[in-house]
C-alpha positions in Angstrom: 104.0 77.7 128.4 101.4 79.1 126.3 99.0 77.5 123.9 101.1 75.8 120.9 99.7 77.5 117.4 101.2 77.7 114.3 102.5 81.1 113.4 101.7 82.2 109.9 103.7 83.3 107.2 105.1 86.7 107.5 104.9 88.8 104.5 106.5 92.4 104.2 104.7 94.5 101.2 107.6 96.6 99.4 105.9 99.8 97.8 109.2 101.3 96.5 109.0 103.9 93.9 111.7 102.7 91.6 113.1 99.3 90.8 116.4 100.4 92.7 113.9 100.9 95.8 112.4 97.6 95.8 115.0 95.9 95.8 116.9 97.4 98.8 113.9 97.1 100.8 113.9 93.7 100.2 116.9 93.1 101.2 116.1 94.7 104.2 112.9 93.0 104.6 114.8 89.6 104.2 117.1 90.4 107.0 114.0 91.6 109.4 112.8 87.7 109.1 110.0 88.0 106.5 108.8 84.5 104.8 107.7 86.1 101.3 107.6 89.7 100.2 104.8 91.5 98.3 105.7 93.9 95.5 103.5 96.5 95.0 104.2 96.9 91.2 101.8 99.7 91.1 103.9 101.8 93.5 106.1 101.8 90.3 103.7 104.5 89.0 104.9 107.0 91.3 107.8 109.4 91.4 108.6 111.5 94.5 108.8 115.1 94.3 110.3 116.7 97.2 108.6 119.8 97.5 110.6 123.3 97.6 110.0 126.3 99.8 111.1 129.4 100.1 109.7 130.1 103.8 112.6 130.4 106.9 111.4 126.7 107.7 113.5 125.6 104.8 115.3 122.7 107.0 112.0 121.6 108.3 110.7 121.1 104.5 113.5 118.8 103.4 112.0 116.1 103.9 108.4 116.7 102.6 107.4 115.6 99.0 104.8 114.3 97.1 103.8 111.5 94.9 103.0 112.5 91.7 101.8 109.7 89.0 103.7 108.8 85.6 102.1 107.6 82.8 102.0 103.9 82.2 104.7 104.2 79.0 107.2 105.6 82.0 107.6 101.6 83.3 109.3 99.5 81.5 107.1 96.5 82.6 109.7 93.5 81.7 113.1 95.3 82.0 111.1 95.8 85.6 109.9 92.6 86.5 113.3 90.8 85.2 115.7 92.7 87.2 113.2 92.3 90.9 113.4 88.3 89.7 117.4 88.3 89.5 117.4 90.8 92.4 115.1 89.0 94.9 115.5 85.7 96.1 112.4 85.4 99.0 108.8 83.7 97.5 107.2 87.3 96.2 103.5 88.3 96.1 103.0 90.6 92.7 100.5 93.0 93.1 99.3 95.7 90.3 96.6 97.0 92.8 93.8 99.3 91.0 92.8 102.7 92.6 89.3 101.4 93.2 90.8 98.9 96.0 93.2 101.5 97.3 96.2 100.9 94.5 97.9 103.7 92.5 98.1 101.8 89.0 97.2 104.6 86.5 96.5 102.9 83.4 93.4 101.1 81.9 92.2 97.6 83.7 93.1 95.9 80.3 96.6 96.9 80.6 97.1 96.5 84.5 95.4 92.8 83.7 98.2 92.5 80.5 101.1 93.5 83.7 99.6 90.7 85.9 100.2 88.0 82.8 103.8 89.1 82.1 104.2 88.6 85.8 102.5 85.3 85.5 104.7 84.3 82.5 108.0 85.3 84.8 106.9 82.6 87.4 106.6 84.6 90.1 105.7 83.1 93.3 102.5 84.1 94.4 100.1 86.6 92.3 97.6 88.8 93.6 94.3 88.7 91.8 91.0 90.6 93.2 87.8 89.1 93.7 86.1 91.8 91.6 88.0 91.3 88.9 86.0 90.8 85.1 85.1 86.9 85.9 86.5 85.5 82.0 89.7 87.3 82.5 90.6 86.4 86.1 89.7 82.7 85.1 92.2 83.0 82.1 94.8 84.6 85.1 94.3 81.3 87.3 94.5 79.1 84.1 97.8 80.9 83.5 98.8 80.8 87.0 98.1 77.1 87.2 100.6 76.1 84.3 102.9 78.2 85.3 102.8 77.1 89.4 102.2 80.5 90.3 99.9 80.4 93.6 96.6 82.7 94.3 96.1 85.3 96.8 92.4 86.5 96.2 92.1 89.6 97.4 88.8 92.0 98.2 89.8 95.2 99.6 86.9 97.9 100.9 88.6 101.2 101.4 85.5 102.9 102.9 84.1 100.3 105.6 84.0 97.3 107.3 81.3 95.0 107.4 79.6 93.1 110.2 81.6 89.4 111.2 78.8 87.3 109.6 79.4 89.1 106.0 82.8 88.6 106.4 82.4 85.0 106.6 80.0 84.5 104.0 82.6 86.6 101.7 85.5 84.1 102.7 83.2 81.0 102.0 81.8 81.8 99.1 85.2 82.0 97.1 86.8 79.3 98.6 87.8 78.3 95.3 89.4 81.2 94.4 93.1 81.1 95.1 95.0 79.5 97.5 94.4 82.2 100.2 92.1 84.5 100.8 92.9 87.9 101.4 90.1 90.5 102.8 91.1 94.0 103.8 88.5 96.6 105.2 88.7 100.1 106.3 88.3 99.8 110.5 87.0 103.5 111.3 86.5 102.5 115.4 86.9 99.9 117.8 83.7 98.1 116.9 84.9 97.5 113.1 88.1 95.7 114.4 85.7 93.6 116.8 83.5 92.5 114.1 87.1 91.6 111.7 88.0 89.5 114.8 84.6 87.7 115.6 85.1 86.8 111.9 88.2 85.1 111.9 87.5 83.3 115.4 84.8 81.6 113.9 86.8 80.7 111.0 89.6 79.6 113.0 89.0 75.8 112.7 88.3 76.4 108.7 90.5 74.1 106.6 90.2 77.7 104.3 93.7 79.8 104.2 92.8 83.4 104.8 94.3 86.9 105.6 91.9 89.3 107.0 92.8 92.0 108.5 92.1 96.2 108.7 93.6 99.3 108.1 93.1 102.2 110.6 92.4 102.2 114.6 91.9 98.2 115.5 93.2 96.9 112.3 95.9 95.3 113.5 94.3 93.1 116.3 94.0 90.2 113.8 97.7 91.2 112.5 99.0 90.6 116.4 96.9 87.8 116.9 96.9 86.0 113.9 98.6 82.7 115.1 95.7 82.3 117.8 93.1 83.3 114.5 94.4 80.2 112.6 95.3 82.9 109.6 97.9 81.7 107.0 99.8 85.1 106.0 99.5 88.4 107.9 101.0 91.6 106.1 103.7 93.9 108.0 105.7 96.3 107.2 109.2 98.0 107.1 108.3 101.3 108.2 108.9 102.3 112.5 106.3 105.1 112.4 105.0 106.1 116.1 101.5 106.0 114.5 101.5 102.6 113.0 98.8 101.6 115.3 96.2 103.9 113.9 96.8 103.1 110.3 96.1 99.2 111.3 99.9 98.5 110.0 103.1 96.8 112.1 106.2 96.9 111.9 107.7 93.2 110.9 110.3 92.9 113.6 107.5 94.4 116.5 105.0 91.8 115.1 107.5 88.8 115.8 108.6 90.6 119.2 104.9 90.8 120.1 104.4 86.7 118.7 107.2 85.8 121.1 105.6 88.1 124.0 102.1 86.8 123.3 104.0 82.8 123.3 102.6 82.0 120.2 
């Protein structure tokens, strides 16, 4: 028998393009065994555009597109958010991520900060509010999230680096109060950067402090596979089965729990 941890909440972000999207990936995600489900609202943003060729390699094209970005009218913003509520019965993380953190929301921070309080208003579950936000409005978020029992994931994301374990922990310590867990995400660009996310969370591992930390690209998902050992309280997977999930730092939901069952945690 192996050591007895607690596993942590499993949470399966949904970054459909449509409404219609969402919510059959949820329902997918549901059946995979994930705990809550995070909906990347700003994925909503984007529309697909398969692209069209003319070459003899037409049946090898089919599938290529790209995402091109809609203006922020396009989204009916509480038509949206009221048919994923009816839709979705799981505990769901609403995200509106910025481009500065790695999101695709295209509008002005005022209006992605006015999408976060209709959210909040709906009574969604969980809400995701960055660190970096303007301080007076993400206090005004929490003191609307508060009435309205909607719980705190306070999020930093670095899309360029990681820093060294001991930053890591000071970042984690010194907003304690910010949420009811908090989430870091760096960019892990070698081995050594998903050492140093590690390091971090073993030393935090007997912290009474909920966190997710974790990376994306080459090493970024050691604390994923090993979060039960790390003592984390929500690790992020995903739907997709791609050979080269490894290198992007992502999982697959049903490999993680495979790999928690393998690892007898």
């Amino acid at each position: 028998m192996g050591t007895v941890v607690n596993r942590p909440l499993v949470c399966v972000s949904i970054e459909g393009h449509t409404v219609k999207e969402c919510i059959k990936a949820a329902g997918l995600a549901a059946l995979a065994g994930a705990d809550i489900l995070e909906i990347r609202f700003d994925c909503l943003y984007l529309t697909r555009v398969h692209q069209n060729s003319n070459s003899e390699q037409d049946s090898e094209q089919k599938n290529q597109f790209e995402l091109v970005p809609k203006e922020v009218s396009e989204v009916d913003v509480n038509e949206s958010i009221k048919r994923l509520k009816e839709a979705i019965e799981k505990p769901v993380i609403f995200t509106c991520r910025n481009k500065e953190e790695g999101g695709f929301f295209p509008g002005s921070e005022d209006e992605r900060i006015e999408i976060l309080s209709k959210a909040i208003e709906s009574k969604v579950s969980w809400i995701d509010l960055e660190l970096n936000l303007d301080s007076k409005k993400r206090k005004k978020l929490c003191e609307a999230a508060e009435k309205s029992k909607t719980k705190i994931i306070s999020s930093f994301h670095d899309v360029n680096n990681t820093p060294v374990a001991d930053e890591i922990v000071s970042l984690i310590e010194e907003n304690q109060d910010s949420g009811d867990i908090v989430k870091l995400c760096f960019k892990t660009n070698d081995y050594h950067d998903g050492i140093e996310i590690v390091s971090a969370c073993w030393n935090l591992r007997n912290s009474s402090q909920k966190i997710s930390v974790m990376g994306l690209g080459p090493s970024g998902d050691w604390t994923r596979l090993h979060a039960p050992l790390l003592n984390q309280a929500l690790v992020y997977a995903t739907l997709e089965s791609d050979f080269h999930l490894g290198k992007k730092g992502l999982i697959n939901v049903r490999d993680l729990t495979d790999a928690w069952d393998m690892l007898e945690y």
